[in-house]
C-alpha positions, -999 to +999 in steps of 0.1 A: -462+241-650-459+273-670-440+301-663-455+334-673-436+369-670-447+403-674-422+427-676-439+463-672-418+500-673-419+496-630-421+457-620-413+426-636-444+398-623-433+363-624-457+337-618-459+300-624-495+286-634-504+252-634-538+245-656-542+282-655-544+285-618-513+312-603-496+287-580-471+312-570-459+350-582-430+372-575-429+412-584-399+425-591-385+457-598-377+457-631-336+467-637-322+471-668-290+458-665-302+423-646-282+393-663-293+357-671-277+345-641-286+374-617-325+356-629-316+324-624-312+337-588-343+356-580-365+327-598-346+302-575-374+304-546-405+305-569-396+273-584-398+244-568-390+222-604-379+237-633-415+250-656-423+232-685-428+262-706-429+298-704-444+331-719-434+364-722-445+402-722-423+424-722-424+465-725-386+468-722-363+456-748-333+459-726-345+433-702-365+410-730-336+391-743-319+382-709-352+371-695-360+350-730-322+334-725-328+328-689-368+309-697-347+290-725-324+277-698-352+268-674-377+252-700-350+240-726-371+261-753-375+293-763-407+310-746-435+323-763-431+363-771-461+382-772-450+409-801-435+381-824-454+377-856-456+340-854-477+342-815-513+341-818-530+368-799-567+364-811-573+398-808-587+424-835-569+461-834-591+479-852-571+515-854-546+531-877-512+519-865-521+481-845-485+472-846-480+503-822-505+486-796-484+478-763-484+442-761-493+440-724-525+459-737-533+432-762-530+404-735-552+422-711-581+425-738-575+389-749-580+384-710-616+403-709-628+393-739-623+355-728-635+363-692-662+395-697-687+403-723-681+430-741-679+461-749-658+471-721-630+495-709-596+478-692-587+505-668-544+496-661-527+520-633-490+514-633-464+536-642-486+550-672-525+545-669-539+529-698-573+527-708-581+505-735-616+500-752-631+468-767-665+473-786-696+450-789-677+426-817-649+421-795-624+440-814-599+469-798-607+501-810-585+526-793-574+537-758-567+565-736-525+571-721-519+592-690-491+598-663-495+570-639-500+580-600-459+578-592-452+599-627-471+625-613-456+622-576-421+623-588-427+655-610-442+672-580-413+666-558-386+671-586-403+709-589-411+713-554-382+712-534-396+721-500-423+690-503-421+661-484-428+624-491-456+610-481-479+577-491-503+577-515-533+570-494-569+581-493-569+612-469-593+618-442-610+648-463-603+667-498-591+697-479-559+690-467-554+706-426-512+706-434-486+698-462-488+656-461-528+660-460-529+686-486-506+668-509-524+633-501-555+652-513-541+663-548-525+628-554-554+606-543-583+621-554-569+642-579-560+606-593-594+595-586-609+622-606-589+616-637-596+581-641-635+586-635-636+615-656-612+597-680-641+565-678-671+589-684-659+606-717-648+571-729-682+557-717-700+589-734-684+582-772-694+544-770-727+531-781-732+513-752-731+507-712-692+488-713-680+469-688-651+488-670-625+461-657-594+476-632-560+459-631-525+468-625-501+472-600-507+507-587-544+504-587-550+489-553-549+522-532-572+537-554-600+509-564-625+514-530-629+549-544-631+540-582-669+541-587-667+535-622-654+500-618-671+474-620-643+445-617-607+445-601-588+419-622-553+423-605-538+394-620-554+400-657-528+397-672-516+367-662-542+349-671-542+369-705-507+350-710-520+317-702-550+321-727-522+328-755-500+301-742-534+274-745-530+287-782-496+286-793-477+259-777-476+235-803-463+267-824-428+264-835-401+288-819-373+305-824-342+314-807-334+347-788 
């Protein structure tokens, strides 16, 4: 069994893999200050036996080293840490600064160019949206970062006193008939519009037709009205970790 973690700005996904198939995930909200033991306790339930192995993503450094500590304890070895210099990626950054690619980025394209043919787009709504573009040789060539759906929510409300909350749902129409409706309409399809207008320039400077993959956690109450889209890949990267994984476990390790 493998243990695979992706720790994102907004949730932490757990999920243990066995021959690359998700046997069982947990999403977390991802906290900071969370200690080695404090994991220990929320993994408790998703493991039946302790994981032979584990891999890691992480975009925050405060919470990579007690979750590395806490897969050591589990597995007995360090895990695998996507961003380490030694850990394989197979991926080709062809831009200016690679080393300042996110590393959940790179695992999502190592995900689509093992399960999609290329060029494509990888579409990622979480608390950023991320659009990342592979061309026709399979290499990453650049990407697009916006305010993710909440970003924008939260700013609203932070200036607007007098708002309310309200769900980010699709509204019955694009003119809202009172506050919650009118809002609804500014989040949801203003949201709608950026990412398909976001797609078309993207789609307009490549040479040809990609294919536009979705994923991430925020994406679900948007993807029915995503046109654009051909695939929704929520767990891509997961299985972008367990591609890596395939690669680098015979790979010595250090410790954390």
């Amino acid at each position: 069994m493998l243990l695979a973690i992706d720790v994102g700005n907004t949730n932490t996904v757990m999920a243990l893999l066995d021959n690359g198939q998700i046997i069982r995930q947990r999403r977390l909200s991802t906290v900071h200050t969370r200690t080695v033991d404090e994991y220990a306790i929320l993994t408790h339930s998703l493991l039946a036996e302790p994981p032979a192995d584990s891999i890691l993503t992480s975009v925050v450094p405060a919470v990579t080293a007690p979750l590395a500590q806490h897969c050591q304890a589990l597995t007995g070895t360090p895990p695998i840490l996507i961003g380490d210099r030694t850990v394989t990626i197979g991926v080709t950054v062809d831009m200016r600064a690679p080393r300042e690619v996110g590393a959940d980025r790179l695992v999502n394209t190592r995900a689509v160019i093992d399960r999609f043919s290329t060029p494509a787009i990888i579409i990622d709504i979480g608390t950023a949206a991320t659009f990342d573009t592979i061309n026709a040789q399979g290499h990453y060539i650049g990407g697009v970062i916006a305010p993710g759906p909440m970003i924008a929510f939260d700013a609203l409300r932070r200036q607007a006193a007098l708002l309310p909350q309200v769900l980010i749902e699709k509204p019955p129409a694009a003119i809202g008939v009172d506050t919650v409706t009118a809002m609804q309409s500014g989040l949801y399809w203003g949201y709608i519009d950026l990412v398909t207008g976001l797609t078309r320039r993207i789609i307009a400077e490549m040479d040809t037709k990609p294919a536009v993959i979705a994923t991430g956690g925020a994406t679900r109450p948007f993807i029915d009205s995503l046109e654009v889209v051909d695939h929704f890949e929520p767990d891509l990267t997961l299985y972008g970790l367990y591609r890596i994984w395939c690669e680098n476990r015979d790979t010595p390790r250090s410790e954390r």
